[in-house]
C-alpha positions in Angstrom: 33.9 17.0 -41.1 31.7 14.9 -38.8 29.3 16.8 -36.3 27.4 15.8 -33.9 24.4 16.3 -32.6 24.9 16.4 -28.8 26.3 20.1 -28.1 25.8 23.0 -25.6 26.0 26.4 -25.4 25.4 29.1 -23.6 25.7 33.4 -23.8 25.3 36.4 -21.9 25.3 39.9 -22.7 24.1 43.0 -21.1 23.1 45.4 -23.7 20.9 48.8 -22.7 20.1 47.7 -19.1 19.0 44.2 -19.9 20.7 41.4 -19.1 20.2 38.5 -21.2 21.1 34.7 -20.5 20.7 31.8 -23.0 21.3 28.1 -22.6 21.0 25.5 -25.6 21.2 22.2 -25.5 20.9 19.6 -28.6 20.5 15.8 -28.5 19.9 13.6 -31.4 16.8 13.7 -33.3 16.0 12.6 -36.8 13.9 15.6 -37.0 14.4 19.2 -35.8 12.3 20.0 -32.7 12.3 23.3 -30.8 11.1 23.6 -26.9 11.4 26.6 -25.0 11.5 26.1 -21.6 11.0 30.3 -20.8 8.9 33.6 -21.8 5.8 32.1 -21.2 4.6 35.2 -21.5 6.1 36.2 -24.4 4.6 34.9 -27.8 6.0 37.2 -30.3 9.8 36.6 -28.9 8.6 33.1 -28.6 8.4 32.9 -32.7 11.4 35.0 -33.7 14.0 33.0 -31.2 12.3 29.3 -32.5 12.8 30.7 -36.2 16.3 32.0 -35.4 17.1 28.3 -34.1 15.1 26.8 -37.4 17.6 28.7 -39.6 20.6 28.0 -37.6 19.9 24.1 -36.9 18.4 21.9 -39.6 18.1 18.4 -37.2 17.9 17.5 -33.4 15.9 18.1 -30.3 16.7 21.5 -29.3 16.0 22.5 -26.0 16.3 26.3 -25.1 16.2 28.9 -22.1 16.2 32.3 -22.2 16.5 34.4 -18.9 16.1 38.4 -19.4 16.6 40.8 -16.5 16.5 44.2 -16.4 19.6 45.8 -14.5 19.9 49.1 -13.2 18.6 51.1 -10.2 15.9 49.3 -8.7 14.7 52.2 -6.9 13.5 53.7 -10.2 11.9 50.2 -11.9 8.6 50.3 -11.9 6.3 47.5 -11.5 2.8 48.1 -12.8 2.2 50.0 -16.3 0.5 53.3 -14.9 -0.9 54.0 -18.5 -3.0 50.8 -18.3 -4.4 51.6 -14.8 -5.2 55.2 -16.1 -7.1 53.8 -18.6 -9.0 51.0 -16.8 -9.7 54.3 -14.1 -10.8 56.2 -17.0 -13.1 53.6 -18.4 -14.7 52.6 -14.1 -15.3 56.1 -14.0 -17.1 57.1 -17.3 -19.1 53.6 -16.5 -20.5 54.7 -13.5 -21.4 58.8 -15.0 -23.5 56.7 -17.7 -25.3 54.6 -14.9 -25.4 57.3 -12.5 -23.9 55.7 -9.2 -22.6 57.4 -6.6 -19.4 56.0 -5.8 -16.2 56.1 -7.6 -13.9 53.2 -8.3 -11.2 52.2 -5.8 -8.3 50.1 -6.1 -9.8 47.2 -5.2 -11.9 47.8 -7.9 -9.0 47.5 -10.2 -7.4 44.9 -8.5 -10.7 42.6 -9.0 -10.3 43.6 -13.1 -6.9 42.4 -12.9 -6.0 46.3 -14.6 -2.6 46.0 -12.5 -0.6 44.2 -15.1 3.8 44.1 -14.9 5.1 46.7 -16.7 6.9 44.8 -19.8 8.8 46.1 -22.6 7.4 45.6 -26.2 8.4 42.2 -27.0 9.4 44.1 -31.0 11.6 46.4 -28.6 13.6 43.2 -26.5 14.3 41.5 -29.3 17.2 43.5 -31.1 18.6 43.5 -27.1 18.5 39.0 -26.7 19.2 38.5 -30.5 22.7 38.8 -30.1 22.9 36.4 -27.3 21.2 34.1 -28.9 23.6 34.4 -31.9 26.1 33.6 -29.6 24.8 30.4 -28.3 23.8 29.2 -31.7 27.6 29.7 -32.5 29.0 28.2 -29.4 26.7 25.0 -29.2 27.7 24.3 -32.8 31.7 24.6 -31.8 30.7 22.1 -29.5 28.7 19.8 -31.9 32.2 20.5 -34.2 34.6 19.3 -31.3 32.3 16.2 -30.5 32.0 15.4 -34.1 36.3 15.4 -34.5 36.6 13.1 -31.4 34.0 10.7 -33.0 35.5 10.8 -36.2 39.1 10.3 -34.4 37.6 7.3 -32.4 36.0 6.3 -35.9 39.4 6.4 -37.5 41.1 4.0 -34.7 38.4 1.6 -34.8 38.6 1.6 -38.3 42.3 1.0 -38.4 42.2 -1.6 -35.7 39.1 -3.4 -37.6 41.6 -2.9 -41.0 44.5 -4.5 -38.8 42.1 -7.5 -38.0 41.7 -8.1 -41.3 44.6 -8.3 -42.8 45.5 -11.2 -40.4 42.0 -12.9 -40.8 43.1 -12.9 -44.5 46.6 -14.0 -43.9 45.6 -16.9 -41.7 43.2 -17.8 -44.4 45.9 -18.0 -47.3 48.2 -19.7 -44.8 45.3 -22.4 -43.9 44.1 -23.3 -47.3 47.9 -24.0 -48.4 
């Protein structure tokens, strides 16, 4: 079976609260190369979805976007990981007893330490949750590199048969001119 290498696919799923997109798209590359265009800041899931894609794909240019978004009630998301601010407050606080100054930290103290970071689930923890649509692109960009292949290999076929057709009257003129 032929199979090309153009092909795209794409998946959701929404699977304990997240919602998780995936687009892939494959050209034609002598050699396999992987570019994620999304979680930037995400290395770890960075390096499983790129190996997930190495096993799955052997050649091609493989471009790839991943969209994750938490669903639910938004009136109970929270933004900013308290535990990291506690601990930032904690540390401001137990600097200044040890040097003895007289104010305490404010917010705009933690604001300039950049200690209000996004609240993000473990990337070890998301990764069960987008594996599966990943999976499923992987499967349907292939069904679409398989459906591209069979019309290549039809048009293949007919050109072939036409060329065959050609030919056999190149070859019959031939015999009937060098009578």
């Amino acid at each position: 079976m032929i199979k090309s290498m153009t092909g795209f696919g794409t998946s959701e799923t929404i699977e304990r609260k997240w919602r998780t997109t995936v687009r892939i798209r494959t050209v034609n590359n002598r050699y396999l190369a992987v570019k994620l265009h999304s979680l930037h800041g995400r290395p770890q899931l960075q390096v499983y979805i790129e190996k997930t894609l190495k096993d799955a794909f052997h050649r091609g240019k493989l471009d790839i976007w991943v969209d994750i978004e938490q669903q639910g009630d938004s009136r109970k998301k929270r933004f900013f990981d308290v535990e990291v601010l506690r601990d930032y407050l904690a540390e401001l606080e137990e600097i200044c007893r040890a040097l003895s100054l007289a104010s305490s930290p404010t917010i705009s103290d933690l604001i300039q330490l950049g200690a209000f970071q996004p609240l993000q689930e473990a990337d070890e923890e998301l990764w069960p949750i987008i594996r599966p649509a990943i999976m499923h692109a992987i499967g349907a960009t292939k069904d679409a590199r398989e459906k591209e292949g069979s019309h290549i290999g039809t048009e293949l076929k007919q050109l072939m048969d036409e060329l065959s057709l050609l030919l056999t009257r190149i070859k019959e003129r031939f015999a009937y001119g060098s009578r």
